[in-house]
PyMOL commands that place a pseudoatom at each C-alpha (Angstrom):
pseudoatom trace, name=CA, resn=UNK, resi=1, chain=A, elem=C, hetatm=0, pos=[66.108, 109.425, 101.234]
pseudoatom trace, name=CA, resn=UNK, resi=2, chain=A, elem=C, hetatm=0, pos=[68.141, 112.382, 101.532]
pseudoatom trace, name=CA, resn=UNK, resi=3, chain=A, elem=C, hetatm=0, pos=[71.790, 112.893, 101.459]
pseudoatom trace, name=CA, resn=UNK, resi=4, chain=A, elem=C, hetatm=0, pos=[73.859, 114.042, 104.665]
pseudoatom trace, name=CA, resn=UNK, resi=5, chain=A, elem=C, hetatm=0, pos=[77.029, 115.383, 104.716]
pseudoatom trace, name=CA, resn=UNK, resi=6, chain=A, elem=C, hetatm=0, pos=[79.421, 115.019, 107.778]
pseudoatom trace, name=CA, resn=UNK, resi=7, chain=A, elem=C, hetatm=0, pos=[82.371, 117.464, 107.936]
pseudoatom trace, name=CA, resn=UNK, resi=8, chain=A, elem=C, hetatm=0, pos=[85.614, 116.961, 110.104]
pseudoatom trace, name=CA, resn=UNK, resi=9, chain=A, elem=C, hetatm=0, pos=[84.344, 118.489, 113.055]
pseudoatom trace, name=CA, resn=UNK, resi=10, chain=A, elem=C, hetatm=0, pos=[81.630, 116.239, 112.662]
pseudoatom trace, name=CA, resn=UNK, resi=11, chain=A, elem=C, hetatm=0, pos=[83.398, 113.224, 113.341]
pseudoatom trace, name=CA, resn=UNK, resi=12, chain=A, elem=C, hetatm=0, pos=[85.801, 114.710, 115.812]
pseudoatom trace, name=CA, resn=UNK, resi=13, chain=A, elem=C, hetatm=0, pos=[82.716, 115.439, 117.861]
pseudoatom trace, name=CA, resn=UNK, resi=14, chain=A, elem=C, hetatm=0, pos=[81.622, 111.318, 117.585]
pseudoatom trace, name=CA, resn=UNK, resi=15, chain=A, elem=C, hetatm=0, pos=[85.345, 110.759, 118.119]
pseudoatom trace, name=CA, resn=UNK, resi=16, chain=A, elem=C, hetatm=0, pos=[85.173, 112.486, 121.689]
pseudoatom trace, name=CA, resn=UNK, resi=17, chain=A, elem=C, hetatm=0, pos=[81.877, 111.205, 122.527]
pseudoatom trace, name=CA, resn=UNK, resi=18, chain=A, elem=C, hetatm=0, pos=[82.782, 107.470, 121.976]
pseudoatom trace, name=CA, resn=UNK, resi=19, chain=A, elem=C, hetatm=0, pos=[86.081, 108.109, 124.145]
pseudoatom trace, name=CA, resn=UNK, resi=20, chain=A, elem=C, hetatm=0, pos=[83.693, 109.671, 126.301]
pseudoatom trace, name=CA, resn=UNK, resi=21, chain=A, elem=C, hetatm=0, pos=[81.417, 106.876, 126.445]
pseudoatom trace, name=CA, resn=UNK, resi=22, chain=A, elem=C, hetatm=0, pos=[84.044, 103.939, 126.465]
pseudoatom trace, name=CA, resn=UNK, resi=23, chain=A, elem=C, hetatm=0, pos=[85.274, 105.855, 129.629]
pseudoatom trace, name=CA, resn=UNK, resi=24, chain=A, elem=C, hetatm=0, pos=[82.364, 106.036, 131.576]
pseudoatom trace, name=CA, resn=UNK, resi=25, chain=A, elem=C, hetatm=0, pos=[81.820, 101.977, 130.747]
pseudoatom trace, name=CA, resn=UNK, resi=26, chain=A, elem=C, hetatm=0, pos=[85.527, 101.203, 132.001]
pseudoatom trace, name=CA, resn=UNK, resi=27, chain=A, elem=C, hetatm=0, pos=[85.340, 103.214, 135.082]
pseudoatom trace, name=CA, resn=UNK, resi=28, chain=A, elem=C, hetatm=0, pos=[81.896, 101.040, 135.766]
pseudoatom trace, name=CA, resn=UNK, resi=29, chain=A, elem=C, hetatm=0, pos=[84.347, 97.649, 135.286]
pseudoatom trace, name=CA, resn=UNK, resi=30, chain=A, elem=C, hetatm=0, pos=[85.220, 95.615, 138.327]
pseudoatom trace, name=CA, resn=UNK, resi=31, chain=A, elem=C, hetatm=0, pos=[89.347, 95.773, 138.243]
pseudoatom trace, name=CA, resn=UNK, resi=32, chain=A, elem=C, hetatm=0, pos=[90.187, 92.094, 138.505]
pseudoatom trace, name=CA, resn=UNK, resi=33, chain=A, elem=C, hetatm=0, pos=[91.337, 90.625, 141.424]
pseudoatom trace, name=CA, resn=UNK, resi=34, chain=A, elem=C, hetatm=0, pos=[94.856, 89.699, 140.021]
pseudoatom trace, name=CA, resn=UNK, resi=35, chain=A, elem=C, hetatm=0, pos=[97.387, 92.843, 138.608]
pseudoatom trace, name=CA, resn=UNK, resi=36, chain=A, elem=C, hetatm=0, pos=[98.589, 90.248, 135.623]
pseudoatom trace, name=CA, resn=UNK, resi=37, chain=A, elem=C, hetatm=0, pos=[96.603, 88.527, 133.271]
pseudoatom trace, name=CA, resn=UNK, resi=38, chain=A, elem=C, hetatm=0, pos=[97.250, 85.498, 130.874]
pseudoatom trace, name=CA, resn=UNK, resi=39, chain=A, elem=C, hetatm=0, pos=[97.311, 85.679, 126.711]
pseudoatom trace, name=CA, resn=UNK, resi=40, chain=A, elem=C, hetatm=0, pos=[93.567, 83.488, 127.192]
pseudoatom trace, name=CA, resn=UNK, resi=41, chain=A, elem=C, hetatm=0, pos=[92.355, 86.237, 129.650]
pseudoatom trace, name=CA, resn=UNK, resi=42, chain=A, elem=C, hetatm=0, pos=[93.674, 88.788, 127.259]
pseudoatom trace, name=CA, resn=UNK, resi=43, chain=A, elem=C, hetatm=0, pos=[92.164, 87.899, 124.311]
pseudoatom trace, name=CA, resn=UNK, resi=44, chain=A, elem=C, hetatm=0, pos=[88.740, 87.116, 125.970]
pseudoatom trace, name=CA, resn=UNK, resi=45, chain=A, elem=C, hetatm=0, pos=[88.760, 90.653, 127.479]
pseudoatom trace, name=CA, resn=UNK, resi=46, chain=A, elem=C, hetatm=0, pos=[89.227, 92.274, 124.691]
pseudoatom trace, name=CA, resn=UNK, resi=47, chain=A, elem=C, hetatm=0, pos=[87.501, 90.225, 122.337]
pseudoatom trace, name=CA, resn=UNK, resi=48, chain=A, elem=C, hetatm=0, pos=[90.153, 89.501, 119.621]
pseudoatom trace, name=CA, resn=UNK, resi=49, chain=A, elem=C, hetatm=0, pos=[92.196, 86.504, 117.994]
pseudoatom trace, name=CA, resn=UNK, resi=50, chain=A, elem=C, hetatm=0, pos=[95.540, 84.752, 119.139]
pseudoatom trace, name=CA, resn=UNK, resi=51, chain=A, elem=C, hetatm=0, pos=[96.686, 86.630, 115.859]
pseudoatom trace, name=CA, resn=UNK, resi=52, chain=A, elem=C, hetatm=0, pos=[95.612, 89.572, 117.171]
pseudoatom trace, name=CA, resn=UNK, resi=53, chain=A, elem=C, hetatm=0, pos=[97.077, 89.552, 119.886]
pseudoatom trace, name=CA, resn=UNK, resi=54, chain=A, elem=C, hetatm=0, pos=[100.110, 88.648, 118.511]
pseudoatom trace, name=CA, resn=UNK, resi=55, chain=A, elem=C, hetatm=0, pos=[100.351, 91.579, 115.971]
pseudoatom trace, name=CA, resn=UNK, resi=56, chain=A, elem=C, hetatm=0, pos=[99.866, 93.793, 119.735]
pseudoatom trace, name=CA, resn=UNK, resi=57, chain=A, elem=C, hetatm=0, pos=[102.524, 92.474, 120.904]
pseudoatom trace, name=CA, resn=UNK, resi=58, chain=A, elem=C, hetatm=0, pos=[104.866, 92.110, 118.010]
pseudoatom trace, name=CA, resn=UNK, resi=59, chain=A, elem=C, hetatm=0, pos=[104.152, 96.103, 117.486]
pseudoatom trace, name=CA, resn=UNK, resi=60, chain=A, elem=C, hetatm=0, pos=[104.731, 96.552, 120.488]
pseudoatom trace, name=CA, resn=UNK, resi=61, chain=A, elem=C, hetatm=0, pos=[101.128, 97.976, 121.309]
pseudoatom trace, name=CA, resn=UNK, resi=62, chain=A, elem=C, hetatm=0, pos=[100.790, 95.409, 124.160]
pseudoatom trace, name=CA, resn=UNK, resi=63, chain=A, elem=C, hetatm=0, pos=[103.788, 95.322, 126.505]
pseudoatom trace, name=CA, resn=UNK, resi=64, chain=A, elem=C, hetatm=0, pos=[104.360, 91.682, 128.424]
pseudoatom trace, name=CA, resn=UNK, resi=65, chain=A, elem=C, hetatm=0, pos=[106.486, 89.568, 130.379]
pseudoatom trace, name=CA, resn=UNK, resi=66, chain=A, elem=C, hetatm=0, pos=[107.355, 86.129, 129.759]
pseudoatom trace, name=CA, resn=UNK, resi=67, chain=A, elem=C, hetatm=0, pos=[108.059, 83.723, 132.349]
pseudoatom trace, name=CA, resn=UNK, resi=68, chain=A, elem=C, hetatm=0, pos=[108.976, 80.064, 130.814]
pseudoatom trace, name=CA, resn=UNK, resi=69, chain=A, elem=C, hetatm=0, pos=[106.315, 79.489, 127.909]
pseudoatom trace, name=CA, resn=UNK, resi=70, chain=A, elem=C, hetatm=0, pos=[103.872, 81.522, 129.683]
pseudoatom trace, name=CA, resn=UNK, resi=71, chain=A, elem=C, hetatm=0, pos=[103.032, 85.530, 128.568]
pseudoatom trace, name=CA, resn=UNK, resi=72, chain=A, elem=C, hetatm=0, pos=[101.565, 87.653, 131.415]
pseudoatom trace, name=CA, resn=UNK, resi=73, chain=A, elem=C, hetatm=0, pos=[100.070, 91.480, 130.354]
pseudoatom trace, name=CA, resn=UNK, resi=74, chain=A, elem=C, hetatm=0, pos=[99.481, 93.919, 132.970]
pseudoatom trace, name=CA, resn=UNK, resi=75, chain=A, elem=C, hetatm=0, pos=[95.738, 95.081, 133.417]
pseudoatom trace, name=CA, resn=UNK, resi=76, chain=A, elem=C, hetatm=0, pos=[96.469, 98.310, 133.668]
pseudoatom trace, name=CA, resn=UNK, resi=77, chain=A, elem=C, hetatm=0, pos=[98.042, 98.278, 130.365]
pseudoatom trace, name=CA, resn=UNK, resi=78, chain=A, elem=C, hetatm=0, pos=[95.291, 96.524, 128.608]
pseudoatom trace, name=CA, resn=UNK, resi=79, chain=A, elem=C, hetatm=0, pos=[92.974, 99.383, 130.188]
pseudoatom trace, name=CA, resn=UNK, resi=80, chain=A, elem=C, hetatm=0, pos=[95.447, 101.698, 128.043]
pseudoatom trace, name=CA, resn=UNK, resi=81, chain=A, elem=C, hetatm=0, pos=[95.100, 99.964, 125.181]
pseudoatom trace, name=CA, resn=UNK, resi=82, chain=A, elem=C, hetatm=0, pos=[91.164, 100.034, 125.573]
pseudoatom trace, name=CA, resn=UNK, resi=83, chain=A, elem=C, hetatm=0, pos=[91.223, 103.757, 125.954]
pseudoatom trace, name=CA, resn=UNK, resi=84, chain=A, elem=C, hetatm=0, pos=[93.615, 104.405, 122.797]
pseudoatom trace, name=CA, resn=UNK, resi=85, chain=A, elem=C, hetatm=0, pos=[96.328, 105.929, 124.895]
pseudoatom trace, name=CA, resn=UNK, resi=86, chain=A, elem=C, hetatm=0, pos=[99.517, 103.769, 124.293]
pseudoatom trace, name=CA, resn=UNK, resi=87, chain=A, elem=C, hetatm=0, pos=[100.807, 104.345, 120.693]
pseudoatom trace, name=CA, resn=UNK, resi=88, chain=A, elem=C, hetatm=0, pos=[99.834, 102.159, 117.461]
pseudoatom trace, name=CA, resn=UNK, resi=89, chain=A, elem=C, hetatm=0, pos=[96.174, 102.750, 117.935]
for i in range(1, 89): cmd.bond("trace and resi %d" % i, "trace and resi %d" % (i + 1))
show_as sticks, trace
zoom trace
């Protein structure tokens, strides 16, 4: 078994490609039919916890609205978050 060893540019170049690669899937994803989605859709789309979710919001990764009990998220944003572009990723 031999040893490899992976430099910087290396894993810049896996960075990119996985970006790459998580574009092409999105861009393949039927947008939903509605433009806001509930904590339960949220968490099932992106596959993580209620705690998870929570920490997204509370850091404010995850913008949302509140109306009564109820938390809405935009898709668009969760698309964002996906793709790494809003900040705490």
């Amino acid at each position: 078994m031999g040893v490899e060893i992976l430099t910087r540019e290396d894993l810049q170049s896996f960075r990119i490609q996985l970006l790459n690669e998580l574009k092409q899937f999105l861009g393949t994803m039927a947008v939903p039919a509605k433009q806001w989605l509930r904590s339960r859709e949220v968490r099932r789309l992106l596959k993580i916890s209620p705690a998870t979710l929570q920490k997204l919001r509370i850091n404010g990764t995850l913008q949302y609205s509140k109306v009564g009990n109820i938390m809405y998220y935009k898709y668009e944003d969760i698309i964002k978050v996906l793709e790494g572009k809003m900040t705490g990723i």
